[in-house]
N, C-alpha and C positions, 0 to 999 in steps of 0.2 A: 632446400627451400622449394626448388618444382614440387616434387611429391607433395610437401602441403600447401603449397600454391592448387596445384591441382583437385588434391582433399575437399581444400573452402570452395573453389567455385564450381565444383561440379562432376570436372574434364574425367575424372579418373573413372567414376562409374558409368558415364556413358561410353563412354572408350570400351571398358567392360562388357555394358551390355550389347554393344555391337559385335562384340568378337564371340559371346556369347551367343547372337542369334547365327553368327556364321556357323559355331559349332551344329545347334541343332540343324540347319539347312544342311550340312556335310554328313549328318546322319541320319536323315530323311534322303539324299540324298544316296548312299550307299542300299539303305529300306529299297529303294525304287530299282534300283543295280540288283541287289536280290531277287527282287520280283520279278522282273525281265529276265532274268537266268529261271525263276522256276515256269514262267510260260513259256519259255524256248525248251524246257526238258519235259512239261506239259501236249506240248503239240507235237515235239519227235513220237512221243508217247502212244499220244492217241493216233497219230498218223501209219504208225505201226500197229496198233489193236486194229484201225480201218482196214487197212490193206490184208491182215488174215482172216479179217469179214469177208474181205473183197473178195479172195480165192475160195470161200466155202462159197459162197453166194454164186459164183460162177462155176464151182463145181457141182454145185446143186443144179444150174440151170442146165448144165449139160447133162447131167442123168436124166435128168426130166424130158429133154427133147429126145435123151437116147432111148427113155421107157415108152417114150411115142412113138418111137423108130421114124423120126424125122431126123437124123444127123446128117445126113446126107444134102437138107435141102437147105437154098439159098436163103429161105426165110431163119431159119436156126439160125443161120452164118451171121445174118443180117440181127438177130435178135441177141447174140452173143457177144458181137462189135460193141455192139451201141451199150448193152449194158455193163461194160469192162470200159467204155468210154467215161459213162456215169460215176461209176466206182473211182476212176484216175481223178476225175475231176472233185471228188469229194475227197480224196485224198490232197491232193493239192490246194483244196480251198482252207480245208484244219490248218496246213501250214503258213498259207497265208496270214488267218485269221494269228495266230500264234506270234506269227512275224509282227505283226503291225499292233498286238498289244505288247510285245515287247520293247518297240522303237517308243511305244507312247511313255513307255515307264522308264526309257533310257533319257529321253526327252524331258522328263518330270525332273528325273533327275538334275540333268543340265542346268533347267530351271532353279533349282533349289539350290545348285552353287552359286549360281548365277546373283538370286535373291542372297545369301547368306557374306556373297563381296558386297552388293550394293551394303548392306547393314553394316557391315564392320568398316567402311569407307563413311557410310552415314553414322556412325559413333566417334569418328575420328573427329569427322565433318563441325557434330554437335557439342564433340569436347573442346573443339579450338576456339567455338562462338560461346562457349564458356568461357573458358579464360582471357579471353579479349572481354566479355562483357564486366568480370569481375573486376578484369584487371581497369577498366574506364572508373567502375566504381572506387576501386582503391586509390587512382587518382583523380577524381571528384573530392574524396572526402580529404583526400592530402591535403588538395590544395585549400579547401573550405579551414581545414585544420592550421595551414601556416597564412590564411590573411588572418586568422583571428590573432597571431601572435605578431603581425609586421614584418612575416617572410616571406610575401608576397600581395598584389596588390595596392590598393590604394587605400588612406587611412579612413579611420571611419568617420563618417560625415562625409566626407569626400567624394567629389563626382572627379571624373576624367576631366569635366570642360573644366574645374577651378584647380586640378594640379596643373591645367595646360597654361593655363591664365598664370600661376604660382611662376612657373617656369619662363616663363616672357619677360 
């Protein structure tokens, strides 16, 4: 009798569609976990193609100061620093950047579990205000159904004040 209790008023397919939008949140949610693994293998990536930039780039400036026969002087030293400075910090920035769209799609993630309980909680929620509403209606009609036969109520023509009056 539940199951087709459930059937008439409603309960069974919202029940369903909530546990339904958890699914897809669960695999939106796993989509978002992929993602975040390919920008984390994304940024090791490109942080490793930077940094064998970085060593040609700086073995090129050092030829170049060697073909001026400035190696020797504090400005080279000074020009070599700074630009191996640069290069670290653009290697580190890829990573960052790598990092923090990762967390956002780990985050999206979360989210999307998050959203997919709230639904399957809100379809429980909407099948129980189902069957409490069905079930009001099946006893509305009961009873509508047994004053018409004298199984309840008062007869017809009958008010409350003249059975009260009857009864005195």
């Amino acid at each position: 009798m539940g199951g087709f209790f459930e059937t008439l008023s409603g309960a069974k397919g919202l029940r369903a569609q909530g546990a339904n939008q958890q699914r897809i949140e669960e695999f939106n949610a796993q989509v978002s976990e992929s993602q975040a693994r390919g920008e984390e293998a994304r940024a090791a990536f490109n942080q490793q193609q930077q940094a064998k930039e970085a060593e040609r780039i700086k073995s090129r400036i050092q030829a170049n100061i060697g073909a001026a026969g400035g190696t020797g002087s504090p400005v080279a030293v000074d020009i070599t620093a700074e630009q191996a400075r640069e290069l670290e910090l653009e290697n580190l920035l890829i990573g960052f950047e790598g990092e923090v769209k990762s967390q956002r799609l780990k985050q999206s993630a979360t989210l999307s579990r998050l959203q997919g309980q709230l639904a399957k909680a809100g379809g429980k929620t909407a099948a129980r205000r189902a069957n409490i509403g069905f079930g009001l209606q099946l006893a509305s009609v009961g009873s509508s159904f047994l004053t018409g036969f004298g199984g309840g109520g008062t007869a017809p023509g009958a008010t409350d004040l003249s059975v009260a009056r009857n009864l005195a």
